[in-house]
NUKETOR-271652 format. One record per atom (N, C-alpha, C, O, CB): residue in one letter; x, y, z. Coordinates in pm, whole numbers, padded with zeros to 5 digits, always signed. Glycine has a CB too. Layout:
N
AXYZ/...
END
This chain:
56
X+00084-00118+00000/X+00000+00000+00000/X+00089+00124+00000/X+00191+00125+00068/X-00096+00000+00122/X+00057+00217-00066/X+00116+00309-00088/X+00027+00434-00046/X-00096+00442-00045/X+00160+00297-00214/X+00144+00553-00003/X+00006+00729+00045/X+00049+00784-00036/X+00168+00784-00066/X+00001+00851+00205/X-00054+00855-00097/X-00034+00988-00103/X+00026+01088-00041/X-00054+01137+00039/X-00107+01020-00105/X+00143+01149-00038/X+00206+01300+00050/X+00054+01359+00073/X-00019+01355+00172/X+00332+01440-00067/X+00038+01418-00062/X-00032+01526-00050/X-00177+01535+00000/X-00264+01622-00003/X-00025+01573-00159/X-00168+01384+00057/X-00300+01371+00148/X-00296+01377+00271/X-00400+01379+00338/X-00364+01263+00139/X-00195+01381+00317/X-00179+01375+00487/X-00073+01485+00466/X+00036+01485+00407/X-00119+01204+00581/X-00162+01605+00553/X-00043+01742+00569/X+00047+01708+00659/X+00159+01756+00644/X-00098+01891+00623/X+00015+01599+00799/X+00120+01602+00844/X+00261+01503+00766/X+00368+01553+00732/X+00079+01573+00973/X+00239+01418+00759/X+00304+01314+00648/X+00363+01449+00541/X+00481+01421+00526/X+00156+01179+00556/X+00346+01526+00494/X+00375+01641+00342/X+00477+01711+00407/X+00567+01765+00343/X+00231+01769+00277/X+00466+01717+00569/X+00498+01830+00666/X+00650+01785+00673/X+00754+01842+00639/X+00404+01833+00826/X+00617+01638+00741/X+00741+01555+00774/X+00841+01539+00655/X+00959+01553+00687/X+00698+01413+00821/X+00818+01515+00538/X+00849+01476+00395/X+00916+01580+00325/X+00983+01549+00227/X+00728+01440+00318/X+00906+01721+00369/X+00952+01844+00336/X+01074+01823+00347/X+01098+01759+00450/X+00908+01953+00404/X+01202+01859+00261/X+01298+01836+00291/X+01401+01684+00332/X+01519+01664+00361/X+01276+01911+00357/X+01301+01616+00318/X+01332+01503+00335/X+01322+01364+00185/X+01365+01254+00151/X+01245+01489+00457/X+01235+01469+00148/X+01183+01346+00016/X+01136+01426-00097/X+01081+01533-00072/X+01036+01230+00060/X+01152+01385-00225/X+01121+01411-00279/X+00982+01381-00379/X+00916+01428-00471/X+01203+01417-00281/X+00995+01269-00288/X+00855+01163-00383/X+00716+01206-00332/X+00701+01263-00224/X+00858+00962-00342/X+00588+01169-00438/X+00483+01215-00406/X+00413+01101-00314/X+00325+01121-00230/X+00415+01259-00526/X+00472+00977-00348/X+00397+00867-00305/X+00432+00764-00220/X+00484+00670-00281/X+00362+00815-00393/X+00423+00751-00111/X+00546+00659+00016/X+00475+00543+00047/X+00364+00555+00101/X+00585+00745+00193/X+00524+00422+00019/X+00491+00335+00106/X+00516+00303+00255/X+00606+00353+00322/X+00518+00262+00057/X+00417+00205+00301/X+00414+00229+00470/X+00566+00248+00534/X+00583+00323+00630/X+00340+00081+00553/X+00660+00185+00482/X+00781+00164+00528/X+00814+00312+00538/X+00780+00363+00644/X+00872+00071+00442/X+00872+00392+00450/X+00915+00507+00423/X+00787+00631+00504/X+00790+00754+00512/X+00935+00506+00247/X+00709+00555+00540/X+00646+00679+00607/X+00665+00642+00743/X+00683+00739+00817/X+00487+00713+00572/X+00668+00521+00803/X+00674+00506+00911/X+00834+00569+00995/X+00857+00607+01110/X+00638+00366+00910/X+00960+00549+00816/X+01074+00610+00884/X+01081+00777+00886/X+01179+00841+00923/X+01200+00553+00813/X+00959+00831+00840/X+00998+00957+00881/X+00920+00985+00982/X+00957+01084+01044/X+00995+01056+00786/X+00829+00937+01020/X+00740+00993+01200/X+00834+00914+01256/X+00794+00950+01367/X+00537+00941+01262/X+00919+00842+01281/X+01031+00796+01345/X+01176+00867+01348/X+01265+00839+01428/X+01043+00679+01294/X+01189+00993+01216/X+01268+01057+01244/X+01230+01211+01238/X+01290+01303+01181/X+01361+01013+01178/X+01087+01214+01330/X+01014+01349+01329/X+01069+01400+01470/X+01048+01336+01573/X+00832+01339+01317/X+01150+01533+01465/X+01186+01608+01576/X+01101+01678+01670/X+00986+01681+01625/X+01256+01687+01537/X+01110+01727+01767/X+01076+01796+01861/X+01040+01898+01803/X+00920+01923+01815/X+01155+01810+01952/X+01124+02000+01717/X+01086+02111+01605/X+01024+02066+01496/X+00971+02158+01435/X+01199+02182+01550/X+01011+01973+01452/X+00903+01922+01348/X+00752+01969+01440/X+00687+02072+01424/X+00921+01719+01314/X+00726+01863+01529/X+00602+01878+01578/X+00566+02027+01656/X+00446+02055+01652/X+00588+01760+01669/X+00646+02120+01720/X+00630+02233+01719/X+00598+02303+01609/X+00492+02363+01619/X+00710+02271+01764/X+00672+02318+01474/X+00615+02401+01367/X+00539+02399+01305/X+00504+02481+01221/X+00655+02422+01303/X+00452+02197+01365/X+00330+02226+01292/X+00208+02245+01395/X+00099+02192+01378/X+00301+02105+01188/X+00241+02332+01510/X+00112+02408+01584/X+00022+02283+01663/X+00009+02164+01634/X-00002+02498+01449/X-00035+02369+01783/X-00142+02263+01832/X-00240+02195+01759/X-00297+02099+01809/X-00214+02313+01917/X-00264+02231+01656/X-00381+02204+01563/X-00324+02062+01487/X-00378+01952+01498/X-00413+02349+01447/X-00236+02083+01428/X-00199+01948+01355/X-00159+01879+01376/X-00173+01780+01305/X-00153+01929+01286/X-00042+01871+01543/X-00005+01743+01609/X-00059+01700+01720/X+00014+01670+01815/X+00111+01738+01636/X-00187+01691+01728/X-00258+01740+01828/X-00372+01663+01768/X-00430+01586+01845/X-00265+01901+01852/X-00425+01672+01616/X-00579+01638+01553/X-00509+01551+01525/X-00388+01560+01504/X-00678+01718+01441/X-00617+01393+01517/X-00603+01272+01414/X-00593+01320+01263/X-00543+01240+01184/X-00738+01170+01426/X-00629+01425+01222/X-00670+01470+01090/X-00525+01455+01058/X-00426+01445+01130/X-00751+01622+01066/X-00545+01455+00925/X-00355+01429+00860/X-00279+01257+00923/X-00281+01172+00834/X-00214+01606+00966/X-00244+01228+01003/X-00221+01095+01031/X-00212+00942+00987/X-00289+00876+01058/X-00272+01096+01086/X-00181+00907+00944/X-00187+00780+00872/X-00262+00726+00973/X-00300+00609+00966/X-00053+00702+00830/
END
């Protein structure tokens, strides 16, 4: 199974700078919320790390 980036803002969020691809399978998404920082989840506000919305 494969995502869409551009369906999960947080997943698009994490992927910034990190990837270039539009389309990640589970593996490759699971290694970037595994290499999501402390300043990752701060810059994306109470609202988005905070809501299920965006989330795999």
């Amino acid at each position: 199974m494969t995502y869409l980036v551009g369906e999960y803002p947080v997943l698009a969020r994490l992927a910034d700078g990190r990837s270039e691809a539009t389309s990640l399978d589970a593996r490759a998404c699971r290694r970037l919320y595994m290499l999501a920082t402390a300043a990752d989840l701060r810059a994306m506000g109470r609202e988005s790390a905070g809501s299920t919305t965006g989330w795999l």
